[in-house]
N, C-alpha and C positions, 0 to 999 in steps of 0.2 A: 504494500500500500504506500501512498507518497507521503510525502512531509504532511500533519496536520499545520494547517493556516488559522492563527487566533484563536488555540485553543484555550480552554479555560483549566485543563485538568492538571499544569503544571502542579509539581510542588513549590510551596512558596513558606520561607520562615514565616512564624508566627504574628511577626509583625508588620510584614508585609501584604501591602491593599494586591485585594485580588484581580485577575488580569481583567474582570467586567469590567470593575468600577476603574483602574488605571485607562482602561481604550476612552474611558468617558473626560478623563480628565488632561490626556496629553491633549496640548492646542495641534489644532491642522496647522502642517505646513503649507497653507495658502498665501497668495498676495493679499495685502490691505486692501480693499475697495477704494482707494483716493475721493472718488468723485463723488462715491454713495456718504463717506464721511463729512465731507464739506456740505451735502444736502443736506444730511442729519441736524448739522450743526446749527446751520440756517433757517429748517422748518422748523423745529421745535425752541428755537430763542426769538426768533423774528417777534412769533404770535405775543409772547412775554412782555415783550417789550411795547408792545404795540395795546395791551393790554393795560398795564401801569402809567402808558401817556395816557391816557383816555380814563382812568380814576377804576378800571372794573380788572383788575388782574385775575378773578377768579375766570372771566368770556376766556383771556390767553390763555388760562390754562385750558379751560378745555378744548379750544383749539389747537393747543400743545397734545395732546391727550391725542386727539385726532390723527395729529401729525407724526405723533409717534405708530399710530397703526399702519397708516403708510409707508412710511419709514420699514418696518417689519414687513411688509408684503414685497415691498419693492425688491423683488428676487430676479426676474425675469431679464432678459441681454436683448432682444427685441422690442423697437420701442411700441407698435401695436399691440404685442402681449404684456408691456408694462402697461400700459393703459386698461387694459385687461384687469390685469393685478390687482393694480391700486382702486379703481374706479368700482367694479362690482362690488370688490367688499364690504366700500365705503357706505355702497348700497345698505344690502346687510346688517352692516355696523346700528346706518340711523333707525334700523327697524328698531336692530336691539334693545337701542340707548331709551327708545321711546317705550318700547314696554314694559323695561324697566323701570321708567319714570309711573306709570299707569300702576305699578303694582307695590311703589314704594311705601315702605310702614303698611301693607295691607296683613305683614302674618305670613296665614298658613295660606290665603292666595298667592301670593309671594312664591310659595315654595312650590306649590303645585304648578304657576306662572311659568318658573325658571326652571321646575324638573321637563316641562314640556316643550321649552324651548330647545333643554339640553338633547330631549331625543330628536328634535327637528334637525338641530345642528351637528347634532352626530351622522345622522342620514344622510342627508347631502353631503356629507364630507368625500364619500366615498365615490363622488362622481370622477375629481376630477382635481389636480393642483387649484387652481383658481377658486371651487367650490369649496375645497379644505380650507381655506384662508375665509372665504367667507361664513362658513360654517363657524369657525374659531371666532372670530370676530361678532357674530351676531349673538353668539353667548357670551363672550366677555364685554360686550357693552352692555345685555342685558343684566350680566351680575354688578356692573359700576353703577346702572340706573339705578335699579333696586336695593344699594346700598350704601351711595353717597348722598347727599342733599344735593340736588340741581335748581340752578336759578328756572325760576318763573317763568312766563306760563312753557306749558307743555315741551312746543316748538323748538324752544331757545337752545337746548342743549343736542339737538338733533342735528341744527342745524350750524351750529359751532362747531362739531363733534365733523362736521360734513366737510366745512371748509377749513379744518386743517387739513383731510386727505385731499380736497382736492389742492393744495396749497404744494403739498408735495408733488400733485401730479404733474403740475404747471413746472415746476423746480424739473424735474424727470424729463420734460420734452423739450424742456429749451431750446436742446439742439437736435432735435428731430430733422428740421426742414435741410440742417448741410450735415445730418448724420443715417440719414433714413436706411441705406441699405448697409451701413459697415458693421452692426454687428452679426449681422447673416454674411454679410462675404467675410468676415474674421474665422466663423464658426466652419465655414465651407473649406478657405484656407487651411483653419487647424487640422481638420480632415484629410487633405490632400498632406499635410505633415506627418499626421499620426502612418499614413498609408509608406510615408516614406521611413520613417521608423520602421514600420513593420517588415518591408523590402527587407531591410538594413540588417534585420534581423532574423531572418531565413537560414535555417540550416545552424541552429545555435537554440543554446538552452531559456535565452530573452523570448524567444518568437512567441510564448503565449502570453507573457502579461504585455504584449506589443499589442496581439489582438485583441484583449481587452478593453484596451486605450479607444482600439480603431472603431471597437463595438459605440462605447460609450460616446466619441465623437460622432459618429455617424448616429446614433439616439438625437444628440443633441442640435445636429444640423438640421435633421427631417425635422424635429420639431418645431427650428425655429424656421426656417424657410416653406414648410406645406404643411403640417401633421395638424397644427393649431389655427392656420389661419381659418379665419369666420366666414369671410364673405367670396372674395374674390377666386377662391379653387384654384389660386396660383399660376395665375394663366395670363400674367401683365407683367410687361416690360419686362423690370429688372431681376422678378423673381422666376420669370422663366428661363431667364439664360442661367439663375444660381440654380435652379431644380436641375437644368439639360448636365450644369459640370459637376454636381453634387451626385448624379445617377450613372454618370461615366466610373464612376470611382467605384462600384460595385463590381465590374468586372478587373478591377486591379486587384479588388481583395480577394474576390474569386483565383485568378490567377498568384498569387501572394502564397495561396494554400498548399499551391502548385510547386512552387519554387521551394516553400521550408522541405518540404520531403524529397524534390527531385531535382530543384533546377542546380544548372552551376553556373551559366552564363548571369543567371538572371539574381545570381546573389554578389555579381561586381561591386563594386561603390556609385560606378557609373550611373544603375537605375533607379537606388535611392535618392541621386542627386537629380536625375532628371524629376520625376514626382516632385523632390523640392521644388525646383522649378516652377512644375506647373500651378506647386501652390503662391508663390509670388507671383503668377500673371493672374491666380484668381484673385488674389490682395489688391493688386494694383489696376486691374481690369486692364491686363494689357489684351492688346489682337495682334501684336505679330510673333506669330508662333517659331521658338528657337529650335534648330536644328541640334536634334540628339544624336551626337554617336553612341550609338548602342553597340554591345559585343554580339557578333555572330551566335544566335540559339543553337543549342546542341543537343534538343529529344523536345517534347512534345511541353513539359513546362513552362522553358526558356521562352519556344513560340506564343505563348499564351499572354507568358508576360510582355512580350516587345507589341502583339497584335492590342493588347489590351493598353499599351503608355500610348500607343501612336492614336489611337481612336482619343483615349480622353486629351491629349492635345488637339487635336481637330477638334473636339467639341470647346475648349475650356477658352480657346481664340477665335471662335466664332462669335460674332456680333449678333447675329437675328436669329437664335435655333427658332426652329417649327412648333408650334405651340400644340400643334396636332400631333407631331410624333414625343413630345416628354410626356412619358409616363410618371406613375407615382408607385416607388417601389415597396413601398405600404398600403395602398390604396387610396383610392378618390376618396376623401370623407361627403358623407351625404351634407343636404342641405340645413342649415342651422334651424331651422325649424323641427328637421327631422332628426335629427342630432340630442333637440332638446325632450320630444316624447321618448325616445328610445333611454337617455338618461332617468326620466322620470320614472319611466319603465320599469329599470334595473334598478331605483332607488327601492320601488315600494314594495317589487319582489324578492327583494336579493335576502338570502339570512344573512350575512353577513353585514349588511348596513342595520337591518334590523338591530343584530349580535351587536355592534359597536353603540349604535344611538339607546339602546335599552341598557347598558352597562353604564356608558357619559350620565345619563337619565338618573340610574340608581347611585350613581358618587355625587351629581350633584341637589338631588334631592332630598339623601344623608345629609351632606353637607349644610344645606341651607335649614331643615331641621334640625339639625342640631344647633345653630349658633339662634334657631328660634327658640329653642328650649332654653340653652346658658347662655347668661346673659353677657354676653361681649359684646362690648364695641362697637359697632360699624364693621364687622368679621368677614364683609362681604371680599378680604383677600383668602378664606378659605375657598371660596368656589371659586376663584381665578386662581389659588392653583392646583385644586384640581383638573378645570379646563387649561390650562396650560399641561400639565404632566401628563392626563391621559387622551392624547392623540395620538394614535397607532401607525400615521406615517411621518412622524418625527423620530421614532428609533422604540426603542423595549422602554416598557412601561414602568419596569422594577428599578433599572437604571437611571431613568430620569428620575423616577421618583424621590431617588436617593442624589442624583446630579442636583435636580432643584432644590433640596433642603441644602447641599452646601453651598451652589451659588447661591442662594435666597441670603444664608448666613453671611456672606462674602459681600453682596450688595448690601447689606444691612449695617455693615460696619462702615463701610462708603457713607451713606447716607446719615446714619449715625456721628460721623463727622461734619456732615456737611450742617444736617438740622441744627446742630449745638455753635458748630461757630456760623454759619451764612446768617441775618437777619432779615423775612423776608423784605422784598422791597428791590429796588435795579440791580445787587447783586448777584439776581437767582438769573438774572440775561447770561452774563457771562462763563455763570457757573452751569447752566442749560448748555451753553454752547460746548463744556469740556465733557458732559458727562454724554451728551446725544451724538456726541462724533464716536466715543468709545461701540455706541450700540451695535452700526456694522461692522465696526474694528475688530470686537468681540464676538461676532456672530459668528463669523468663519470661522472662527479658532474652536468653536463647540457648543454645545447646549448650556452646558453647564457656566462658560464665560462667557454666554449671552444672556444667562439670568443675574449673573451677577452684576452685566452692568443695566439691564433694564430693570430691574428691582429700585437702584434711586433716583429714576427719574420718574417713576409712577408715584413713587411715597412723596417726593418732593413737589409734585403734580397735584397728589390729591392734598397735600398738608397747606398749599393755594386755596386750595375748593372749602375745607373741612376744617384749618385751623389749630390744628391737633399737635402740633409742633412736633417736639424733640420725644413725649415721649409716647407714640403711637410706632419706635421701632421693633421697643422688646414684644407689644402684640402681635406684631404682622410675621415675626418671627416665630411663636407657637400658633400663630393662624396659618404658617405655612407647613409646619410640621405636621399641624392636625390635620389640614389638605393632602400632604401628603401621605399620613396614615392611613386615611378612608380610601385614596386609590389603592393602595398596596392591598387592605383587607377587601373592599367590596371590590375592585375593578381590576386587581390581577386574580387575589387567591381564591375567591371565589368563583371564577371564571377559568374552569379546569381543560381551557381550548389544548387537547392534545397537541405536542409539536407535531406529531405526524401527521395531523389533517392542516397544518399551517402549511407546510415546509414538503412533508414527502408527497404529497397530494401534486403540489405544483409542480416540482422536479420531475415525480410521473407523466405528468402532461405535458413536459419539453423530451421526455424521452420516449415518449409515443408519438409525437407529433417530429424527431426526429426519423424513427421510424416510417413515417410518411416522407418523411422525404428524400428519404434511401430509396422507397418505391419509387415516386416520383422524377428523382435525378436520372434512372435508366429504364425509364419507361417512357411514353410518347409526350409528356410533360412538356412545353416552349422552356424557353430560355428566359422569357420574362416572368411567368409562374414559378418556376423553381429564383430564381432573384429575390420574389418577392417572398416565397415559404421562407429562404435562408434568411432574410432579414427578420422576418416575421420572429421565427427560433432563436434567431443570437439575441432581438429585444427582450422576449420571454425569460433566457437564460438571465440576464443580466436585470429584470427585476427578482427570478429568481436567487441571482447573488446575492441582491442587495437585502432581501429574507433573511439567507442566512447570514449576513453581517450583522443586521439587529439581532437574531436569538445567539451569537457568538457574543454580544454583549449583556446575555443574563445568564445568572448566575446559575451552576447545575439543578438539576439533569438538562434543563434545556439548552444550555452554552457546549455542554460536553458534545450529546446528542450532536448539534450542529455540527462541529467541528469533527464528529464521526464522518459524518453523510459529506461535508462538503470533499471530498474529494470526485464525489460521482457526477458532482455541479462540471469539475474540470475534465473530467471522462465522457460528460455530457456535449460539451463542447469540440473538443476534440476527435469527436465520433462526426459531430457536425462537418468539420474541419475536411476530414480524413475524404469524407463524401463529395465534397464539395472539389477537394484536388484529384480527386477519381473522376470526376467529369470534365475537367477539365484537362484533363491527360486527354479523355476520349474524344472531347470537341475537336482535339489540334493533332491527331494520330494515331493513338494508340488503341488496341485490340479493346473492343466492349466484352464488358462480362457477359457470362452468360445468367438466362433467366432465373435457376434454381438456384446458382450464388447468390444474386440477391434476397430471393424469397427468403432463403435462410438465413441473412445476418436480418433483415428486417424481421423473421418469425423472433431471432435472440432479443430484439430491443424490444418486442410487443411484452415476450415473457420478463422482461426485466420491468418493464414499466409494471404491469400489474404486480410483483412482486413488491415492488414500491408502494402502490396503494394497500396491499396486504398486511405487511409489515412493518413492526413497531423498531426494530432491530438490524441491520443489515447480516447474512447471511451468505457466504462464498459458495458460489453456482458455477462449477466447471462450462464452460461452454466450447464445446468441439465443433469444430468450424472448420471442417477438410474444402480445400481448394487450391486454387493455383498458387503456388508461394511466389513465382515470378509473376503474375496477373496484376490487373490494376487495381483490384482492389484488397491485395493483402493487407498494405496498413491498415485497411477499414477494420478487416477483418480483428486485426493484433488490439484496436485500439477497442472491438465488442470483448475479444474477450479478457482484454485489461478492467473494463467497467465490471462485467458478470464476477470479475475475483476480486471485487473489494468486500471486504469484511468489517464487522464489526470488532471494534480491537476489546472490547468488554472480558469475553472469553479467554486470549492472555496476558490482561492485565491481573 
């Protein structure tokens, strides 16, 4: 079996934090956001200040307030989909803020109000990124309505609450009009990069975390140039000619597959340098296409790879591709109307949105119950964190839970500094502007140092609103513990969701649907259909990664478990891999297998998928697989029955 990746089951002295809660608290080694900083800085001190000229600093805060939700959404590299972003949830938000306001100081309406909100906001979380944020947002402004005092009448705070995000969103497009298409031709560029990495690294032990890269670019491209867009179906100007070079690059990875197993020509430096290349004329939108000396191919790979660089430079120096012949190697998404029944669809059918919005429901209905029974405070930071900690596509529940009580603690000593020496009044501008640039600063680096720096700048936000001063920190600090208690009890432990229906379920379904497209690749299948299954399978795999990277961040049996199974994620891939340089051997020469070979390495991957759905445990499955050992598809073969012999290591450990 291979190396496990991010296991949990090290031994570790006594003193030492265990490897969940350590993955939670190294920071990412990411870039700073510059730009998202300097906004931060500017939307949530502007409102402040703009507030205290005008004699009403409580309006800036909640404009501030606003602007910080913006701020938090604003995720998105396209500026259409940041308009997306920030804008719907904004929506959302003033729903919230107002029914909160509707139900403040009512009690146990109150509780029944916000338990009901929380299953609405759990539900639609599940449609979609933009819908999670909105979701998040229309419960957390309903537990601030329902639990701060808002200025007079109704309106006022909805609409405060409205024009700080849209305050960001103006910040955000600025430069729309001389930046419209660069973060789609950036993202396209990095592609054509990542593609040249992958070359570069053919026939060497890099080659698979290269295609990972190439996976994850190519995710992130089709997103932002076709996968998302709303109206247009991608069929104007500038995003057709990004669709025509972004879909050229499919048959370089196709061939890429070709080359790590067989080629020799096509592993020179030469051809990674070309692909670079071509990613600078997609940068710079050049059209006149540079002459490659490429090395003379020598077997059926090489040719694959030279047929497939020379095509994507014709296409990538083209000026006017045909808007009739770009296809979509994901598919055409339907009409936005039709889009949105089919979401609804899947909202009200799905168990699993149910599963999630009935558990948010049961934490924040405890939650809000209880601090109706004991008498705290203004407590309404227990149900903001538990809606902050239990969203289940922000990472494992257990880990946050326990990330958010030390960030919470870690912003609480921030702000605990800040309450005792800042007096409110033009101070808090400045001091707004050091603590809201930390927010993205912090975000990248992890959950846990993005609680810690959004934590003083709500307490400081609401201590504008409520007056509470310096000592509402030691509260907010066992309001967040007790938040965090009631997820751990009601919304992980008693939610005994099997990992193997999370986790092996899924993995089943990329290795049955791999299975299809072993059929597929050497049956009468086009070349755009098998394009689109292989894209189709490495998207799948690669939300299935990102599965197991959260249950690898909680704590046993579920982090071990993970760390068992994932090596079948990379045997998953690899099978895909193997398949894919198999047809491409036979496009450009070499002898096709015959029928019954295939039938039987796809009968191996049907029986391994259902073993998968059967099984709590992995179990070693000899799989005999007689065939041509010089044939084109022996890797395939090597790489079935490498997956069929991984075992579970329980046995000798």
């Amino acid at each position: 079996m291979g190396r496990r990746e991010g296991g949990n089951g090290g031994r570790t002295g006594r003193l030492t934090p265990p490897d969940w809660l350590m993955h939670g608290l190294r920071p990412a080694s990411v870039p700073v956001p510059k730009a998202a900083v300097g906004r931060a800085a500017v939307a949530l001190a502007a409102p402040l200040a703009v507030g205290l000229a005008t004699g009403r600093p409580e309006y800036g805060a909640l404009v501030s307030m606003g602007a910080l939700a913006g701020v938090i959404g604003d995720t998105a590299d396209a500026y259409r989909m940041r308009l997306l972003n920030i804008a719907v949830p904004q929506f959302f938000g003033a729903v919230g803020v107002t029914l909160g306001i509707l139900v403040h100081g009512e009690g146990w309406v109150a509780v029944g109000a916000l338990t009901l909100v929380a299953l609405v906001s759990g539900m639609i979380s599940s449609i979609g990124a933009v819908a999670s944020v909105s979701g998040l947002l229309l419960l957390l402004n309903a537990v601030v309505g329902a639990g701060l005092p808002m200025p007079g009448p109704w309106w006022k705070a909805p609409l405060l609450l409205t024009l700080g995000g849209l305050f960001v969103l103006v910040l955000t497009l600025l430069a729309w009009p001389v930046r419209a298409r660069v973060p789609e031709q950036a993202a396209v560029a990095a592609t054509y990069r990542s593609v040249a990495a992958l070359l570069a690294a053919a026939g060497t032990t890099d080659y698979d975390a290269r295609r990972q890269d190439v996976t994850e670019s190519l995710n992130t491209s089709y997103d932002l140039v076709l996968a998302r867009r709303a109206r247009d179906h991608g069929r104007r100007g500038g995003l057709v000619r990004l669709l025509a070079q972004l879909n050229v690059v499919v048959p370089l990875v196709e061939a890429a597959a070709a080359a790590h197993r067989y080629g020799r020509a096509s592993r020179r430096p030469e051809i990674a340098a070309a692909v670079g290349e071509l990613a600078d004329s997609v940068e710079q939108r050049r059209t006149a296409a540079p002459e490659f000396a490429l090395p003379d191919p020598e077997g059926p790979a090489d040719r694959a790879v030279n047929s497939a660089l020379r095509h994507a430079s014709a296409v990538v120096h083209r000026t006017d591709p045909d808007p009739a012949g770009v296809d979509d190697r994901l598919g055409r998404p339907a009409a936005l109307g039709v889009r949105a029944r089919r979401a609804a669809r899947n909202v009200l059918l799905s168990e699993p949105s149910w599963r999630y919005g009935l558990r948010l429901a049961l934490c924040i209905g405890l939650a809000q119950t209880l601090v109706s029974l004991v008498p705290v405070t203004r407590s309404y930071w227990v149900a903001l964190t538990v809606t902050f900690v239990l969203k289940p596509d922000f990472g494992s529940v257990f880990s946050r839970a326990v990330l958010r009580a030390l960030g919470t603690a870690a912003g609480l000593l921030v702000a605990a500094a800040v309450l005792a020496a800042v007096e409110r009044g033009w101070w808090d501008v400045p001091v707004m502007m050091v603590l809201a640039a930390l927010i993205p600063a912090f975000s990248v680096k992890g959950y846990a140092f993005q609680t810690a720096a959004i934590t003083p700048v709500i307490l400081m936000l609401s201590d504008i609103i409520d007056h509470e001063g310096f000592h509402l920190v030691l509260p907010r600090l066992v309001d967040s513990l007790i938040g965090c208690a009631i997820v751990l009890v009601a919304g992980y432990l008693m939610w005994p969701e099997s990992w193997h229906t999370r986790i092996g379920d899924r993995l089943a379904q990329c290795v049955e649907d791999t299975a299809n497209y072993v059929a597929s690749a050497f049956g009468g299948t086009g070349h755009a259909e098998r394009a689109h299954n292989r894209r189709r399978i490495y998207r799948d795999l690669s939300s299935v990664r990102s599965e197991f990277q959260r249950a690898l961040t909680e704590p046993p049996p579920t982090g071990t478990r993970a760390a068992a199974w994932w090596p079948l994620v990379v045997a998953a891939e690899r099978i895909v891999d193997a398949t894919t340089a198999a047809r491409v051997r036979v496009d450009h020469g070499a002898e096709p297998p015959g029928a019954a070979e295939v039938t039987e390495i796809e009968r191996q991957l049907r029986e391994l998928a259902d073993g998968l759905r059967s099984s709590e445990v992995l179990v070693e499955v000899r799989a005999d697989l007689p065939g041509d050992e010089e044939g084109v598809l022996a890797p395939l073969r090597q790489e079935v029955r490498a997956a069929r012999a991984i075992a579970s290591p329980a046995p000798r450990s």
